[in-house]
C-alpha positions in Angstrom: 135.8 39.5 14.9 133.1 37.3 16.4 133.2 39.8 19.7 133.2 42.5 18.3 130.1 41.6 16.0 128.4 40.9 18.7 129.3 44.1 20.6 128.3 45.7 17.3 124.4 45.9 18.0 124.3 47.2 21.4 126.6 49.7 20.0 124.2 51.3 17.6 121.1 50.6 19.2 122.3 52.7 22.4 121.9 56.3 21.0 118.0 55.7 19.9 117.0 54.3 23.4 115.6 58.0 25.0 114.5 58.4 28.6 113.9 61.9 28.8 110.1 61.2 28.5 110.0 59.3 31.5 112.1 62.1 33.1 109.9 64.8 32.6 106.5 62.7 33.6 108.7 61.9 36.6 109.2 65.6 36.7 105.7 66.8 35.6 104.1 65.0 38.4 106.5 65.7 41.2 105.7 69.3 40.0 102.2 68.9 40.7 102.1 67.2 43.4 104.2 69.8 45.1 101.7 72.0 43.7 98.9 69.8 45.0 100.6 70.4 48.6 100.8 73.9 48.2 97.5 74.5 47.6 96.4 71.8 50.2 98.4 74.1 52.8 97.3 77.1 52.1 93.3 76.1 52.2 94.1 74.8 55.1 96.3 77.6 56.6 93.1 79.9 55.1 90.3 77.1 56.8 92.6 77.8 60.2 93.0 81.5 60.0 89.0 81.8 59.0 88.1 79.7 61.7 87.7 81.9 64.6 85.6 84.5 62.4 83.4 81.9 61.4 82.7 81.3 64.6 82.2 84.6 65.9 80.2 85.0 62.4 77.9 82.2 63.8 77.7 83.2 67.1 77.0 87.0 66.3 74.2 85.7 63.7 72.6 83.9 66.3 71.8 86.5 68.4 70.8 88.6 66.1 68.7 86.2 64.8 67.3 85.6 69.1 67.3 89.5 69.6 65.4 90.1 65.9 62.9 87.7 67.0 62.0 88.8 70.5 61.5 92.2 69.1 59.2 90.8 66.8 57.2 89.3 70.0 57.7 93.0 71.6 56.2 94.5 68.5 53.4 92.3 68.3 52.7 92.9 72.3 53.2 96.6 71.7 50.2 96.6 68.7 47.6 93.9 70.7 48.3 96.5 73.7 48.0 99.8 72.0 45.3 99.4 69.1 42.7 97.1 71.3 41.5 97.4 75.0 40.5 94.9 77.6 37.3 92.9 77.3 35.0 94.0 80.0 33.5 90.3 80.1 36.2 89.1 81.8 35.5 91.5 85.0 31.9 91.0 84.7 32.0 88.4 88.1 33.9 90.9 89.7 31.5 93.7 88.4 28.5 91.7 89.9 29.7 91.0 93.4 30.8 95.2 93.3 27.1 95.9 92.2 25.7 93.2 94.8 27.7 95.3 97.7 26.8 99.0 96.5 23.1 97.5 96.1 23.3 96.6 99.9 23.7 100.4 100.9 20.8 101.5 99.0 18.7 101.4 102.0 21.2 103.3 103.7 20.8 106.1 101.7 17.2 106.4 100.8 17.0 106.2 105.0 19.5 110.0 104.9 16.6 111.4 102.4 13.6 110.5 104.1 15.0 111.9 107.0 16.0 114.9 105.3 12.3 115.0 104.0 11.0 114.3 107.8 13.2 117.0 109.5 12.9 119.9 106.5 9.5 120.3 108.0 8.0 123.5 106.2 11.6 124.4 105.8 11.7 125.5 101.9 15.7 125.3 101.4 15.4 122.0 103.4 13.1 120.5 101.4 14.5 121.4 98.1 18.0 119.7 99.5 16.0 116.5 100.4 14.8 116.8 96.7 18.2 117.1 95.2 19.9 114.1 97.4 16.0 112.4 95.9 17.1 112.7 92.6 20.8 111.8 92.8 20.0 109.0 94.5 17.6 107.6 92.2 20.3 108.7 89.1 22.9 106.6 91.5 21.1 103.5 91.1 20.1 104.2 87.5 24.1 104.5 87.0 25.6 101.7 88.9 23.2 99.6 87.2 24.3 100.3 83.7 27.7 100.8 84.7 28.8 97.5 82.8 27.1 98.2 80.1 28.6 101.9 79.3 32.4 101.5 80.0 32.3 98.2 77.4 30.5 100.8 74.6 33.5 103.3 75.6 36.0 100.7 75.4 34.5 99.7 72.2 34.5 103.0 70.9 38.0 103.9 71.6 39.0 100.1 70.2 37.3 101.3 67.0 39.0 105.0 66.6 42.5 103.3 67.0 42.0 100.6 64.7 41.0 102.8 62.1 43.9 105.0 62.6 46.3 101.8 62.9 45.2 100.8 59.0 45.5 104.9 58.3 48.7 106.1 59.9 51.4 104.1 61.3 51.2 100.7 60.4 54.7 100.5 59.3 55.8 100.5 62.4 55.0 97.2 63.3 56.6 95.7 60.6 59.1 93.2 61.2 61.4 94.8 58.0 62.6 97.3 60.1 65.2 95.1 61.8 65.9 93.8 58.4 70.2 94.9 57.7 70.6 97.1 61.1 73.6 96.1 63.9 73.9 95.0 67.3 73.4 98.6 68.5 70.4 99.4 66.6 68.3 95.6 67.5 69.3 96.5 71.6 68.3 100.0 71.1 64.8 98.9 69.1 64.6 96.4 72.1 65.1 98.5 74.8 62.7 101.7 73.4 60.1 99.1 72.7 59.9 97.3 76.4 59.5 100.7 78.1 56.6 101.4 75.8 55.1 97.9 76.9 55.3 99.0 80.6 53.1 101.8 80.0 51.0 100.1 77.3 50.5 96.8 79.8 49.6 99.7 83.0 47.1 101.7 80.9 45.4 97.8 79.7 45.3 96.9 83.6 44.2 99.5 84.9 41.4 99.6 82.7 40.5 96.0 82.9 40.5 97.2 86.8 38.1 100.0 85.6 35.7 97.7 84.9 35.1 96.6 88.8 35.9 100.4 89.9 33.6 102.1 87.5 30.1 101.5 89.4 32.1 102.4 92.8 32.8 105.7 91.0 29.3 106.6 90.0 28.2 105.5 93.4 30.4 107.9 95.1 30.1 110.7 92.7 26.2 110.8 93.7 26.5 110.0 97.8 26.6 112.9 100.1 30.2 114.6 100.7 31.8 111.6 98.3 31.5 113.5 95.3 35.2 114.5 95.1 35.9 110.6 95.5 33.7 110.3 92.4 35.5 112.4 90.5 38.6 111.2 91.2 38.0 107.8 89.6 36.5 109.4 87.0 39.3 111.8 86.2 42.1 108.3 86.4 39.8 106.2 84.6 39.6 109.2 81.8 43.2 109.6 81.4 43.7 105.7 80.9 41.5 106.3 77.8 42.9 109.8 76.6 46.4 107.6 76.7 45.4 105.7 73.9 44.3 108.4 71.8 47.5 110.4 72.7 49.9 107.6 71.7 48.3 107.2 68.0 48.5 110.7 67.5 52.2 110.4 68.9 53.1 107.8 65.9 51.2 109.1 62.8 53.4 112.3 63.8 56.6 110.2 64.3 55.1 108.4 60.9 55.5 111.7 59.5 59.1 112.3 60.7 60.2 109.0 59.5 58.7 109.9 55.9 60.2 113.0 55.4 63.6 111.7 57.2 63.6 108.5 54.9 66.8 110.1 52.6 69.2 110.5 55.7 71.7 108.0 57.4 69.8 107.8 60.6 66.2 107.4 59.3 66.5 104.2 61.2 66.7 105.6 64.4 63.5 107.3 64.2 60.5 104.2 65.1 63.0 103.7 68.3 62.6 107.7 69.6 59.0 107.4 68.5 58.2 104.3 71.5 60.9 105.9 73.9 58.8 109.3 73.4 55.6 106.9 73.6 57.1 105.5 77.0 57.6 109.0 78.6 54.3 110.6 77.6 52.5 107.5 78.9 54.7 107.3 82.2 54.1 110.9 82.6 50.1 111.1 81.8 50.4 108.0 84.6 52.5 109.3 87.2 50.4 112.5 86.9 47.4 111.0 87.1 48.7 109.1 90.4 49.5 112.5 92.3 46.7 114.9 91.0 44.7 111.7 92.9 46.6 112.0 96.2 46.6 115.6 96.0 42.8 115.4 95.7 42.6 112.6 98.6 44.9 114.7 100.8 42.0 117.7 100.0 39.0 115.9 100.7 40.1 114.0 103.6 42.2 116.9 105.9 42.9 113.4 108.3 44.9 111.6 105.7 46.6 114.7 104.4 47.4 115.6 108.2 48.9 111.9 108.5 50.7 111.7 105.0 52.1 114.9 106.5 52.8 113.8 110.0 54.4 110.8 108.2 56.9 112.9 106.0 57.8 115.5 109.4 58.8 111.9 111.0 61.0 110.7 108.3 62.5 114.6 108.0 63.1 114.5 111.3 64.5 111.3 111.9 66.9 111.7 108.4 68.1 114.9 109.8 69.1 113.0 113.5 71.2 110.3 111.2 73.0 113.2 108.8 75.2 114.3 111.5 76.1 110.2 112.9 76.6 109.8 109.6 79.2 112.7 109.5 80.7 111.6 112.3 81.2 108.2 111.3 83.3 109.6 108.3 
């Protein structure tokens, strides 16, 4: 009796002792720690798979970022090279010692008139020739002398025509917005349409800079006997270096236009990049022109270059023509 009284208790208390809490805490956070893992596996399977995009994502914005702002430099070069001109100040030493040389031959040429005036004699056709080379050669001094000071006032005056037209017409395309959302192809394209305008731009802004020491040699030529074609010539280069200029602004408020009107369609982007390539071929062919119609007219006025120049080609002909058939030969 006494054993199984004390069996009794454990007896009854057995069915109220309940460890199915435990269980499912047990269970609960196995659960989530499994879930825990999951989710820690697939961030990082994501993180791994992302990885190499990310990179290429920062790599590619880089250079977009490098390309963007070197065509921001380009565009600021292009503007500073197209809407202003070279300070004549910064030839003026140059211009000096040019005018100190030309003023040396002065006595040259007053010497040709007075002997024109001593042998005309009673000579009435003489006489008024001696008068004529009189007058040009007084104009010749007259013009070397204030050489300087008229090529800065047309400088100035074509500096003030384009700036107006710049705050008129086509500002908008030296805006840095226009890179703003475009691709790889369209920032190298922008790049590449922009540098070939800055060759011409930076050849027109030398060569004037160059006019500046050039200029008085012109005039001084354009008035000496049998030199006047050599006159004209710098003259005629020196004028299309300026015309340039006023060509190329006219060139982009038209291309402003195009761009306006094209604004609704897919490839409205596209059109500030044709604008400087057509900006580039204008200037490289107003330059390239200039260049021959002034051998062309050296080749005229001096029959002994154009009869070397000549000579010089018949050579090369001749000598290509004995190598085409070695060169047959050889194959």
């Amino acid at each position: 009796m006494l054993v199984v009284a004390l069996l009794a208790p454990y007896t009854y208390a057995a069915p109220w002792i309940d460890f199915s809490g435990v269980i499912n805490a047990i269970n609960g956070s196995s659960s989530n720690t499994t879930s825990s893992i999951n989710q820690t596996k697939d961030t990082l399977n994501n993180s791994l798979l992302g990885l190499p995009i990310d990179i290429v994502g920062i790599f590619t914005s880089s250079i977009k970022n490098s390309v963007r702002s070197f065509n921001t430099m380009l565009l600021g070069l292009t503007g500073a090279l197209l809407a202003g001109n070279p300070d004549p100040t910064l030839m003026q030493g140059v211009w000096q010692a040019i005018v100190f040389v030309i003023s040396s031959l002065y006595l040259i040429i007053f010497l040709i008139v007075g002997f024109g005036f001593f042998f005309s004699g009673m000579n009435i056709q003489k006489r008024e020739e001696a008068k004529e080379r009189l007058k040009k050669a007084i104009m010749m001094i007259i013009g070397v002398n204030i050489s300087f000071v008229v090529y800065q006032l047309v400088l100035e005056l074509a500096t003030a025509i384009t700036q107006y037209m710049w705050d008129t017409g086509f500002a908008q395309f030296f805006n840095t917005s226009i890179f703003s959302g475009v691709g790889f192809v369209m920032l190298f394209a922008y790049t590449g349409s922009i540098f070939l305008a800055i060759i011409t731009l930076f050849l027109r802004y030398l060569f004037l800079l160059v006019g500046v020491a050039i200029f008085p040699i012109g005039i001084f030529l354009y008035f000496a006997p049998k030199m006047r074609s050599w006159g004209k010539l710098i003259f005629e280069f020196l004028g299309m270096m300026l015309a340039m200029q006023l060509v190329d602004v006219i060139v982009l408020i038209a291309v402003g236009q195009v761009m306006l009107s094209l604004s609704s369609e897919a490839g409205a982007m596209l059109v500030p990049a044709l604008g400087f390539v057509v900006i580039a071929g204008v200037n490289g062919f107003m330059i390239i022109h200039s260049i021959m119609k002034s051998a062309n007219a050296v080749m005229d006025s001096t029959p002994v270059i154009g009869m070397a120049i000549g000579a010089l080609s018949g050579q090369v002909g001749a000598l290509a023509g004995a190598l085409k058939p070695t060169a047959q030969g050889g194959k």
